[in-house]
The first five atom37 places (N, CA, C, CB, O) and aatype in JSON, in Angstrom:
{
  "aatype": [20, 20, 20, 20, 20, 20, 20, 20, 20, 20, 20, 20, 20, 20, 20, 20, 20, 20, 20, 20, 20, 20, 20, 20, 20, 20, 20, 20, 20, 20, 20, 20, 20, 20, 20, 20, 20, 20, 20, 20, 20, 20, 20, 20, 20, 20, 20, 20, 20, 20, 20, 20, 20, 20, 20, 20, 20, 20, 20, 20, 20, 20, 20, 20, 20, 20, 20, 20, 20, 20, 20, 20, 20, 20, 20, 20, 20, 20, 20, 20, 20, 20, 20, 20, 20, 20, 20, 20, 20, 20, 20, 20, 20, 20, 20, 20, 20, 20, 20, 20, 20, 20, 20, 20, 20, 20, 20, 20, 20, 20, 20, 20, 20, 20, 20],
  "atom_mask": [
    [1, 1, 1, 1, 1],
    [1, 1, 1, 1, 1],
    [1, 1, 1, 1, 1],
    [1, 1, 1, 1, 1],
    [1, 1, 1, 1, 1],
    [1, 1, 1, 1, 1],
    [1, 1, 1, 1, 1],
    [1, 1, 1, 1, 1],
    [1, 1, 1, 1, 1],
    [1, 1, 1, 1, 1],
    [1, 1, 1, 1, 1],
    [1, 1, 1, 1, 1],
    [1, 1, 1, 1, 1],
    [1, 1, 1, 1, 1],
    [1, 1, 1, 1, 1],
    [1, 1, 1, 1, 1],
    [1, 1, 1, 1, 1],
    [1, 1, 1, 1, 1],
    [1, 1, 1, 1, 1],
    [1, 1, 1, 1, 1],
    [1, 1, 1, 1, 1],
    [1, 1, 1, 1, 1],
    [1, 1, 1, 1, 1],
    [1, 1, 1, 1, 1],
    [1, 1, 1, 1, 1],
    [1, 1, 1, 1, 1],
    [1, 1, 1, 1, 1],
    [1, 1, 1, 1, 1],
    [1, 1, 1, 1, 1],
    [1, 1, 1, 1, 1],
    [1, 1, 1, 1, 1],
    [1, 1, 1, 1, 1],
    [1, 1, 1, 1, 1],
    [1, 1, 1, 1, 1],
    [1, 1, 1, 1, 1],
    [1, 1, 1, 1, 1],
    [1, 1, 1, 1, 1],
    [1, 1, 1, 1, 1],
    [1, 1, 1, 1, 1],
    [1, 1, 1, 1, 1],
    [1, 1, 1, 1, 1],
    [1, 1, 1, 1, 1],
    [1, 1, 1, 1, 1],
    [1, 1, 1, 1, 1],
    [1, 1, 1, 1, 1],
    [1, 1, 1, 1, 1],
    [1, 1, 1, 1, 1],
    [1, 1, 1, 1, 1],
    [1, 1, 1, 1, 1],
    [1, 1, 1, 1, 1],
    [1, 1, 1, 1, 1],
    [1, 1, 1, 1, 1],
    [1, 1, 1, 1, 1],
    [1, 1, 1, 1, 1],
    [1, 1, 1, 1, 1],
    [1, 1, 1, 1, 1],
    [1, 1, 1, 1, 1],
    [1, 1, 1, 1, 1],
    [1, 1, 1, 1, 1],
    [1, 1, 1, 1, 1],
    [1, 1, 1, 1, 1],
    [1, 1, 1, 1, 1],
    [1, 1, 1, 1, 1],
    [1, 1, 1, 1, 1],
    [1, 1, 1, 1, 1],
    [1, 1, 1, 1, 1],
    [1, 1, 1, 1, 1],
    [1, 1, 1, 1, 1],
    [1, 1, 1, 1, 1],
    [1, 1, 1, 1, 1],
    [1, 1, 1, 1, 1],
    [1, 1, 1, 1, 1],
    [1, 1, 1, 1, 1],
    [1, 1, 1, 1, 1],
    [1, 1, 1, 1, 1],
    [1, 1, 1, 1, 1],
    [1, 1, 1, 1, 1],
    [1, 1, 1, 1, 1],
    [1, 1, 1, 1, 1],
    [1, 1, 1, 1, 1],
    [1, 1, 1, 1, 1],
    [1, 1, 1, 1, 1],
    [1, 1, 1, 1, 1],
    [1, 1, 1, 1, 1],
    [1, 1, 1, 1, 1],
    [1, 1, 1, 1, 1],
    [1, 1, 1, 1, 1],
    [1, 1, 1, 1, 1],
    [1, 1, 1, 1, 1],
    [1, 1, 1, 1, 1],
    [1, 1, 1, 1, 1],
    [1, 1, 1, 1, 1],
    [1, 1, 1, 1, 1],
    [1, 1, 1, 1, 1],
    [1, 1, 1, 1, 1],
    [1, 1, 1, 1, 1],
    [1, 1, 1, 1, 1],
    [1, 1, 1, 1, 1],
    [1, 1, 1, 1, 1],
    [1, 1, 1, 1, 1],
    [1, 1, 1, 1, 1],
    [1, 1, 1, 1, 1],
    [1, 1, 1, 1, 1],
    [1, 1, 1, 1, 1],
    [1, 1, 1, 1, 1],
    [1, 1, 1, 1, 1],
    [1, 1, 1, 1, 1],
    [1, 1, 1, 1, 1],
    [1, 1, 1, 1, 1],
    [1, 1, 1, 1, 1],
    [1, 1, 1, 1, 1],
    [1, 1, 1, 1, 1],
    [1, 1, 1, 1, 1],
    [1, 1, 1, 1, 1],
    [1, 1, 1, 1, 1]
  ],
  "atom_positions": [
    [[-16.37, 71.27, -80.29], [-16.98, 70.11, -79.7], [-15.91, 69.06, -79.43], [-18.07, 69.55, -80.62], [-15.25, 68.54, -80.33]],
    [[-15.77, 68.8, -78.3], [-14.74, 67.5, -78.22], [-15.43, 66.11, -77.93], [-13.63, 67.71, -76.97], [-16.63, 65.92, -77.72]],
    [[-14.12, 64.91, -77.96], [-15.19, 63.81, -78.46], [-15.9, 63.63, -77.0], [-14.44, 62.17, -79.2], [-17.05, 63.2, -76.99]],
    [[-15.05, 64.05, -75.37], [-16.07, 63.54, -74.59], [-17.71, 64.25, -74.2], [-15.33, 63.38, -73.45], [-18.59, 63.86, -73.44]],
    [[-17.64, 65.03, -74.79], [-18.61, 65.92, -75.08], [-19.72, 65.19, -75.85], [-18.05, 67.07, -75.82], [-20.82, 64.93, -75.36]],
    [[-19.36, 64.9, -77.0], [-20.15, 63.71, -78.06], [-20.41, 62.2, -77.15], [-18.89, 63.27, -79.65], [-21.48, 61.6, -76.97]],
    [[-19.24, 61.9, -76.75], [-19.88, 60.73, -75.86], [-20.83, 60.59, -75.13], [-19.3, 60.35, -75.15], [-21.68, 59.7, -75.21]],
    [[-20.78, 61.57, -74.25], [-21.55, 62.2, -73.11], [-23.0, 62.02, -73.66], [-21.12, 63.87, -72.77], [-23.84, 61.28, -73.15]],
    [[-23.2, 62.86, -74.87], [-24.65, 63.55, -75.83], [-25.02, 61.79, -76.28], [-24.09, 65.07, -77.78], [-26.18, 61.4, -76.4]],
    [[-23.95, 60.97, -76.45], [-24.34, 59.75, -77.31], [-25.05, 58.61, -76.31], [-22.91, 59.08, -78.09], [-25.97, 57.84, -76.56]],
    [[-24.12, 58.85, -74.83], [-24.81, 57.63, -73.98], [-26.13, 58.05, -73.04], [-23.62, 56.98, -72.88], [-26.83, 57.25, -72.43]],
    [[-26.34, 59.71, -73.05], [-27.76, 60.27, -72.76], [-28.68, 59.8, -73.87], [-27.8, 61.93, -72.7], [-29.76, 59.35, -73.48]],
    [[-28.43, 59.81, -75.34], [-29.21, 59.25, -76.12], [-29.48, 58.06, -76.71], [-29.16, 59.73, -76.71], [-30.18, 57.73, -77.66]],
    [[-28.35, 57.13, -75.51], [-28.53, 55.64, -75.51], [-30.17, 54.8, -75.43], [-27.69, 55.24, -74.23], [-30.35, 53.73, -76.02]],
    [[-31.08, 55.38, -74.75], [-32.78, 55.13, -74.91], [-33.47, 56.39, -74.86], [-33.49, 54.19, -73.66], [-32.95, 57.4, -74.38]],
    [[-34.92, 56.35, -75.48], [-35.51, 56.9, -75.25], [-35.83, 57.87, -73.9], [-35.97, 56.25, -75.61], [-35.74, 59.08, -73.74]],
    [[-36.28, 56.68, -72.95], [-36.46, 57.55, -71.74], [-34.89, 58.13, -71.11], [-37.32, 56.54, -70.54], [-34.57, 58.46, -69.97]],
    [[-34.56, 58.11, -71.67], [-33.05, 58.43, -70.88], [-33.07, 59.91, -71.41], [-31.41, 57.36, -71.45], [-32.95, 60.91, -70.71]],
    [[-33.28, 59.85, -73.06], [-33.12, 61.4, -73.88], [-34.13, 61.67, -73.42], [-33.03, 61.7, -75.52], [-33.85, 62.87, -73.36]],
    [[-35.16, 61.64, -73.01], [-36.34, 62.61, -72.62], [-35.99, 62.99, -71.02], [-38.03, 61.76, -72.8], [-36.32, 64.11, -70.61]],
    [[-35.37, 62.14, -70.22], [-35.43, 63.27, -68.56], [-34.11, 64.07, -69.18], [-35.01, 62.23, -66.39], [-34.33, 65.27, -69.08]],
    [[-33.04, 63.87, -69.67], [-32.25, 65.07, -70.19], [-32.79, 65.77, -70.65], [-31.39, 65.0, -70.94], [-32.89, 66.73, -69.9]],
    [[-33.35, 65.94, -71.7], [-34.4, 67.02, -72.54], [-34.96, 67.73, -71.6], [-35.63, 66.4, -73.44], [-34.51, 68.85, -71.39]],
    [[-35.87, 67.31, -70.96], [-36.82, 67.58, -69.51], [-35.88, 68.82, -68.91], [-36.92, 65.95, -68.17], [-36.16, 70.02, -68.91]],
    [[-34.59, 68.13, -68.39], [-34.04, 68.49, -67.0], [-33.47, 69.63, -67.35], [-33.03, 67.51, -66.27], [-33.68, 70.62, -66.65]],
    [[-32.56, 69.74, -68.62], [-31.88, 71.05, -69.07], [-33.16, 71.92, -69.56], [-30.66, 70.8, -70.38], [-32.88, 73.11, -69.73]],
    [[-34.4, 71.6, -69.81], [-35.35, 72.5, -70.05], [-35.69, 73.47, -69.37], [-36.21, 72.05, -70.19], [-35.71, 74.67, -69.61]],
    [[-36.1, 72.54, -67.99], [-36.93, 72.84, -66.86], [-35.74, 73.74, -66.76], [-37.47, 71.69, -65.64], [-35.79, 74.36, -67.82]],
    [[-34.82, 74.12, -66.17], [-33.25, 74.6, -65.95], [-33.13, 75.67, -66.61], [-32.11, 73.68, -66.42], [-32.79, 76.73, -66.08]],
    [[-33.37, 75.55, -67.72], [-33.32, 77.09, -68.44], [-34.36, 78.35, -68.67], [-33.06, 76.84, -69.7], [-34.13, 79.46, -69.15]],
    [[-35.91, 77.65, -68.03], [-36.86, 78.42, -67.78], [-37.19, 78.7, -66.61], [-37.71, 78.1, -68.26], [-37.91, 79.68, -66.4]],
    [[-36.59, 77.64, -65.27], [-35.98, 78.25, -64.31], [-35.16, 79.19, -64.0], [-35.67, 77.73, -63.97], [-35.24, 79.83, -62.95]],
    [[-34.26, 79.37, -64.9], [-32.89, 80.37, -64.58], [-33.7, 81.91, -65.1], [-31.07, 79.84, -65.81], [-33.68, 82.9, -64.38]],
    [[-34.52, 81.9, -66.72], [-35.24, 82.58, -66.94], [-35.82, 83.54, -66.13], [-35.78, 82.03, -67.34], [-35.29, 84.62, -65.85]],
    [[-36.95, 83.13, -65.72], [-37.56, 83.13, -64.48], [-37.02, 83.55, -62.82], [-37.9, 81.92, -64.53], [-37.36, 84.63, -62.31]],
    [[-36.22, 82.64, -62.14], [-35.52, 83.1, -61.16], [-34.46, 84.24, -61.05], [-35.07, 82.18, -60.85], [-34.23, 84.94, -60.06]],
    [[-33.91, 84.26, -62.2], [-32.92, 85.22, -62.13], [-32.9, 86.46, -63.32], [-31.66, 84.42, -62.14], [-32.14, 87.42, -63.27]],
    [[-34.01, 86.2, -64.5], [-34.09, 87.17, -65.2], [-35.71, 87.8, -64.93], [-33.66, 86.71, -66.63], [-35.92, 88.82, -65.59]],
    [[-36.44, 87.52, -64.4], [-37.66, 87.98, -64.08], [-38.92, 87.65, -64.59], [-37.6, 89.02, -64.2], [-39.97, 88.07, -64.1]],
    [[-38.84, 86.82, -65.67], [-39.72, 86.15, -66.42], [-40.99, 85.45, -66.24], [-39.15, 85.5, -66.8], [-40.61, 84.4, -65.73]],
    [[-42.19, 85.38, -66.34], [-43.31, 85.06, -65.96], [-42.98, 83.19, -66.01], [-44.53, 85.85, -66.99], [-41.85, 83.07, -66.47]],
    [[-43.46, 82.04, -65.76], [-43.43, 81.26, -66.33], [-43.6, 80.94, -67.8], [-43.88, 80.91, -65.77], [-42.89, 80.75, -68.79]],
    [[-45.13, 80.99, -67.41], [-45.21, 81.16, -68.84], [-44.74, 82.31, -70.1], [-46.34, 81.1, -68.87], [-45.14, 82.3, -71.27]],
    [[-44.16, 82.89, -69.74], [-43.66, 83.71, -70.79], [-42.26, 82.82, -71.14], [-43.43, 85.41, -70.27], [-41.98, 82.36, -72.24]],
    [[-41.55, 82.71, -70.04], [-40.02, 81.53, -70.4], [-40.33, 80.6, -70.97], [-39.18, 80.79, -69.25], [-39.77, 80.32, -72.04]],
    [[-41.55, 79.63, -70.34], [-42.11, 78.76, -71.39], [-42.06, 78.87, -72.75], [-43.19, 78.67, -71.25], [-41.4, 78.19, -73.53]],
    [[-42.84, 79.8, -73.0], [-43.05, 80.08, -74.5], [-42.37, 80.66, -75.2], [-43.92, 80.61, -74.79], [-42.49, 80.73, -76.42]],
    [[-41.25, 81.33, -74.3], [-40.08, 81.92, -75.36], [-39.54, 80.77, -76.26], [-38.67, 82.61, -74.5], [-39.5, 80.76, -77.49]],
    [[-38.86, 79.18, -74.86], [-38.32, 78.5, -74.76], [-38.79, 77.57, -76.15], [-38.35, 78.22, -73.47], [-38.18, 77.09, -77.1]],
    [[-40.43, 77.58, -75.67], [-40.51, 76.43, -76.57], [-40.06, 77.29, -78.51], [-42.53, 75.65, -76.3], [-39.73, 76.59, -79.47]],
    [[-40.21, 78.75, -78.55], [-40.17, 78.85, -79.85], [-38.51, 79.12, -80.02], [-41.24, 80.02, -80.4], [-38.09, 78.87, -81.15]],
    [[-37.88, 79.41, -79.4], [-36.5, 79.07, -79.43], [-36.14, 77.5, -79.53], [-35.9, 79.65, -78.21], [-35.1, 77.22, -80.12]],
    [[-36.73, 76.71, -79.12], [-36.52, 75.31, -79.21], [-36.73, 74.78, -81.09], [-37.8, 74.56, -78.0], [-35.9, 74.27, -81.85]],
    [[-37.92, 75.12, -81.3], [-38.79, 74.75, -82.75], [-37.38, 75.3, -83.95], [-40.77, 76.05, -82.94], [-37.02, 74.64, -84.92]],
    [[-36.66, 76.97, -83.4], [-36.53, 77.34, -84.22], [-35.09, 76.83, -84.44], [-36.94, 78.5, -84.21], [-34.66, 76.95, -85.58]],
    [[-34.36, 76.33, -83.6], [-33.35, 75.49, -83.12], [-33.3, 74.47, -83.64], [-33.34, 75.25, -82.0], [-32.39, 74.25, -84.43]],
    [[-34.12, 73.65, -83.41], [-34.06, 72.21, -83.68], [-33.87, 71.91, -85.58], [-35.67, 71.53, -82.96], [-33.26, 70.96, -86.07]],
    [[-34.71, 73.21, -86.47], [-34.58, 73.0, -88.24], [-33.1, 73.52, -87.87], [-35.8, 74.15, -89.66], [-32.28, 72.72, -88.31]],
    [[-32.62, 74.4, -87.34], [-30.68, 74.46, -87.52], [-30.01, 73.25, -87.27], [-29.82, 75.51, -86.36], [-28.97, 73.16, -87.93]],
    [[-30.29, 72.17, -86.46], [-29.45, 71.09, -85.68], [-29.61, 70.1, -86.61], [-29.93, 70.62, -84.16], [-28.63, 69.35, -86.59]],
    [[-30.95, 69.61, -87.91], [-31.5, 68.55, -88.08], [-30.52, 68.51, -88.87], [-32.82, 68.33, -88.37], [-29.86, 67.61, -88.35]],
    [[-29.66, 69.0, -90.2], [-28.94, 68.81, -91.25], [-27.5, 68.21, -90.51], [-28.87, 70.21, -92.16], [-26.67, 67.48, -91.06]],
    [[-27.46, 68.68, -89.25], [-25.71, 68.65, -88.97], [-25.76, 66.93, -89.2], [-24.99, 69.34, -86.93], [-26.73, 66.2, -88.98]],
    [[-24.25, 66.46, -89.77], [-23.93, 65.31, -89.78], [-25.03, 63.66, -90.34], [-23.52, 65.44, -88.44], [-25.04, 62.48, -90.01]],
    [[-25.65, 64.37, -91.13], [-26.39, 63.64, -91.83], [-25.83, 63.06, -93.25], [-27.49, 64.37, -91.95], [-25.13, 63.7, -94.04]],
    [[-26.29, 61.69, -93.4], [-25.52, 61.67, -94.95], [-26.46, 60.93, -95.34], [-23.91, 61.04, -95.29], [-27.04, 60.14, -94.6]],
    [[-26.78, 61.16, -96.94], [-27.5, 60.74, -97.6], [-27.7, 59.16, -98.02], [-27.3, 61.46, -98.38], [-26.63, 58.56, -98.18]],
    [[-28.88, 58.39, -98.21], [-28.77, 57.19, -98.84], [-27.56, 56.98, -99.98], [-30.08, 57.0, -99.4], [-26.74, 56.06, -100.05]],
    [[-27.73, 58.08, -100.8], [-26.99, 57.68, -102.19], [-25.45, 57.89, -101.45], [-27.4, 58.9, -103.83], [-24.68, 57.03, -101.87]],
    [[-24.87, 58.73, -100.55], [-23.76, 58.93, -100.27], [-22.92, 57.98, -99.89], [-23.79, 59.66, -99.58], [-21.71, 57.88, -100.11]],
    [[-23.8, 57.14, -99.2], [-23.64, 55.63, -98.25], [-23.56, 54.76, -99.63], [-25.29, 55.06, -96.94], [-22.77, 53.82, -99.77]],
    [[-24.25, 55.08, -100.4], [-24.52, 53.88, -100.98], [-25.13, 52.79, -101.1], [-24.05, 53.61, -100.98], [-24.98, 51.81, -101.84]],
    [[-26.22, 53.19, -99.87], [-27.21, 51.99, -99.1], [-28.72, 52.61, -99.9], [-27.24, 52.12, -96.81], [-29.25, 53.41, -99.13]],
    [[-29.23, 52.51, -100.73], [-30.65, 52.93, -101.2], [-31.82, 51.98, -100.93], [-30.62, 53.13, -102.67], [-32.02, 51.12, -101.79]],
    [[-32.55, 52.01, -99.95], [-33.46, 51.3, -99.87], [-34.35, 51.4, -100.71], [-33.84, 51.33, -98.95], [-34.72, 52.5, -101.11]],
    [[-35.06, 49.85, -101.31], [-36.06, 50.37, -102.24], [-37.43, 50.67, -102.26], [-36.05, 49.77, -102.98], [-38.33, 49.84, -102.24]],
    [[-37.59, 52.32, -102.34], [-38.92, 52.88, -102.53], [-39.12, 53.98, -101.71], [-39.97, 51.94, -102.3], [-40.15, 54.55, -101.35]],
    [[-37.31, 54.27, -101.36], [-37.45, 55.24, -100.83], [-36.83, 56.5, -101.56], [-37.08, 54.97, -99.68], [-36.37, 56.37, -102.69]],
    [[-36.81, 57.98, -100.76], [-35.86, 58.49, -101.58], [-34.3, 58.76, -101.89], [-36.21, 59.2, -101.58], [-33.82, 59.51, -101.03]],
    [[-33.31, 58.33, -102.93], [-31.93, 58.41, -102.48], [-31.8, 59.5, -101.72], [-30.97, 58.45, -103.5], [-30.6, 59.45, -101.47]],
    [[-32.34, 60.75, -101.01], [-31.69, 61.81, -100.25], [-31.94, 61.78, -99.27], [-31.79, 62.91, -100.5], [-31.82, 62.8, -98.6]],
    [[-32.59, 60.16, -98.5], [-33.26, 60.0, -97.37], [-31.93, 59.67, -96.18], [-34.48, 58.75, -97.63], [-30.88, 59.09, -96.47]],
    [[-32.19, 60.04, -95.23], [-31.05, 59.76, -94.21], [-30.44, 58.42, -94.03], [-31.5, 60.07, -92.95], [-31.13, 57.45, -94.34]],
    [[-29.21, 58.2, -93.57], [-29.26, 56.52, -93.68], [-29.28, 56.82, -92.37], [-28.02, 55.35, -94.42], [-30.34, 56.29, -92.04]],
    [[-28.89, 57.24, -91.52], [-29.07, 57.62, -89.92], [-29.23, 58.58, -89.33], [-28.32, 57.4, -89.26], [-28.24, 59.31, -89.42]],
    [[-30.35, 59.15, -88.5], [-30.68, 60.67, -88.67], [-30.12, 60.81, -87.28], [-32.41, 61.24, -89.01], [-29.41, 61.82, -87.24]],
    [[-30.17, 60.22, -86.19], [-29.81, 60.08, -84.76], [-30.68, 61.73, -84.27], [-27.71, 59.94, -84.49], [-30.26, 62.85, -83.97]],
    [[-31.79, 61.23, -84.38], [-33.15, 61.94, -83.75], [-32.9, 62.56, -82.03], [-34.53, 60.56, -83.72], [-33.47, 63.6, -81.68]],
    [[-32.23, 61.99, -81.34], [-32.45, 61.47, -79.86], [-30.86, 62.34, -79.88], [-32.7, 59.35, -79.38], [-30.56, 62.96, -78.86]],
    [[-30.43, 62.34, -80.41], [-28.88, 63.33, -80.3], [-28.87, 64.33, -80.38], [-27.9, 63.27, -81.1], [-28.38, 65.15, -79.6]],
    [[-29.64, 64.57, -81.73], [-30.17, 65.59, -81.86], [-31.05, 66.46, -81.13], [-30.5, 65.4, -82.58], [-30.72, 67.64, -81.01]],
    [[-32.12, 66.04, -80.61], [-33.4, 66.69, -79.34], [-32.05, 67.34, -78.08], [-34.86, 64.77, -78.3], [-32.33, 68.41, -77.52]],
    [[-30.76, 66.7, -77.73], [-30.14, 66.48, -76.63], [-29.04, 67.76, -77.28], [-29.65, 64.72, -76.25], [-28.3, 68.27, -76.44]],
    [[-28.95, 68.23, -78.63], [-27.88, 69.16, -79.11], [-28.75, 70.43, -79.0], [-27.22, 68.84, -80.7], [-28.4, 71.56, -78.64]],
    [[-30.16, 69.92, -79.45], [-31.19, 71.25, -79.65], [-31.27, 71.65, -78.26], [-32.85, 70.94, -80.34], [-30.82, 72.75, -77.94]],
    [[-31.77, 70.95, -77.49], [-31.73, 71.54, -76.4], [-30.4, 72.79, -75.78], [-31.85, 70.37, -75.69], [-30.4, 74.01, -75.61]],
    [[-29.61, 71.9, -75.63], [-28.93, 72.41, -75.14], [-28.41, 73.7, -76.02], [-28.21, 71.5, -74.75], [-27.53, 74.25, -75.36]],
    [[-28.63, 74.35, -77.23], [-28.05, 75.15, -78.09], [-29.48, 76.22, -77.75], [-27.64, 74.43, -79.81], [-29.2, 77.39, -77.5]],
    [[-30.61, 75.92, -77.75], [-31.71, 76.44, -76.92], [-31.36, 76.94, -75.88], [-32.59, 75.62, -76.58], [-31.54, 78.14, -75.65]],
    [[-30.95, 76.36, -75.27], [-30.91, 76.78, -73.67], [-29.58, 77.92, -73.33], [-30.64, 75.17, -72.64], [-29.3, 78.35, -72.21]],
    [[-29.01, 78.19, -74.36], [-28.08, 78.84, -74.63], [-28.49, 80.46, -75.06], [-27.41, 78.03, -75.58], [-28.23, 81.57, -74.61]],
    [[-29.35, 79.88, -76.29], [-30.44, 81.05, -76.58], [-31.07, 81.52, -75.95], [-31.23, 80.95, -77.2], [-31.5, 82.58, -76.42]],
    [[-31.51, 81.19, -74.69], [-32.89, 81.7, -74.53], [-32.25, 82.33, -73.86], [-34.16, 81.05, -74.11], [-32.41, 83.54, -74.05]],
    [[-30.88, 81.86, -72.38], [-30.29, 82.55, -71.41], [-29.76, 83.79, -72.43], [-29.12, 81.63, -70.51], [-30.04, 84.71, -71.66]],
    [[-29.21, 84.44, -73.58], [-28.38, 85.06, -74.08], [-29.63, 86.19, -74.33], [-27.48, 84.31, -75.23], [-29.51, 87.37, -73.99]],
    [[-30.27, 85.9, -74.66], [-32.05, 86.73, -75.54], [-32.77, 87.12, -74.0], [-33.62, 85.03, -76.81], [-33.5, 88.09, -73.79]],
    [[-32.41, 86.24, -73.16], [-33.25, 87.24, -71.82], [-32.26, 88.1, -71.36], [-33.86, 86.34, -70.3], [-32.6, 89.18, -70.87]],
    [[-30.65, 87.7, -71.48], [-29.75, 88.34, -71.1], [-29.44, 90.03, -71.54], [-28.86, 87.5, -71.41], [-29.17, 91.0, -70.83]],
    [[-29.57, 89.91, -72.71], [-29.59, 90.97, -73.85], [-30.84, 92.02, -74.1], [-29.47, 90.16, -75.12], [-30.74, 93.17, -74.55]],
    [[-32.27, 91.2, -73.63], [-33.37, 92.13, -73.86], [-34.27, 92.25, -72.99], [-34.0, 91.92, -74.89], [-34.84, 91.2, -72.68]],
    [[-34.55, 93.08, -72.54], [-35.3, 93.85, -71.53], [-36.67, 93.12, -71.1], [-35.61, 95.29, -72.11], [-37.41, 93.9, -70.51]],
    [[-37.11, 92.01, -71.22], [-38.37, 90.77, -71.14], [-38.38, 91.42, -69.84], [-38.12, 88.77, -71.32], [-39.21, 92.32, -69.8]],
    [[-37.83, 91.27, -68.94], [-38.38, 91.48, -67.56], [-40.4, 91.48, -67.65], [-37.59, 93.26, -66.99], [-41.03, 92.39, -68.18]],
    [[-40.95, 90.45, -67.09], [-42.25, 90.37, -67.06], [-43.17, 89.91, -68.01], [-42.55, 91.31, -66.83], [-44.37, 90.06, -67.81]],
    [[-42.74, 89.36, -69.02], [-42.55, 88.69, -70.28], [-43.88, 87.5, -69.44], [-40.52, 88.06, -70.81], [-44.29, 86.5, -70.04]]
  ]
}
């Protein structure tokens, strides 16, 4: 990963609506490519996509997280192993794209045609 790479991921996840038409656009894009060029029903890319997405996103959530107690910042009444910054919106924008990686590699590799 290089840092303009991270920049890039950081000022797409500068607002909300900003991380959601990225999210959107590399989506739409990869169940397009699905589809157009591997043979895929819509809805079958759809639904690959979305469970490649779900199963993606519990791998991405731990990266670069640090704990209340680590920081040293414990808010009170919460738990010390609670995130002090989870960067949600970076994350949706890493999942994706590590998704969209998957899904092209898994239609690439297995015979779905008509899926």
């Amino acid at each position: 990963m290089t840092r303009a790479l991270q920049r890039v991921v950081a000022q797409a996840a500068a607002s909300l609506t900003s991380t959601l038409v990225v999210v959107l656009a590399i989506s739409l894009a990869a169940i397009a490519v699905a589809v157009l060029v591997f043979g895929l029903t819509i809805s079958g890319a759809t639904g690959l996509y979305f469970v490649v997405w779900w199963v993606a996103v519990f791998a991405v959530l731990p990266f670069g997280v640090r704990s209340q107690s680590e920081t040293g910042e414990v808010v009170g009444g919460t738990d010390p192993g609670a995130p002090t910054a989870p960067a949600l919106r970076e994350k949706a924008i890493w999942t994706t794209g590590l998704a969209t990686i998957v899904l092209i590699a898994v239609v690439w590799l297995l015979p779905l045609t008509g899926l």
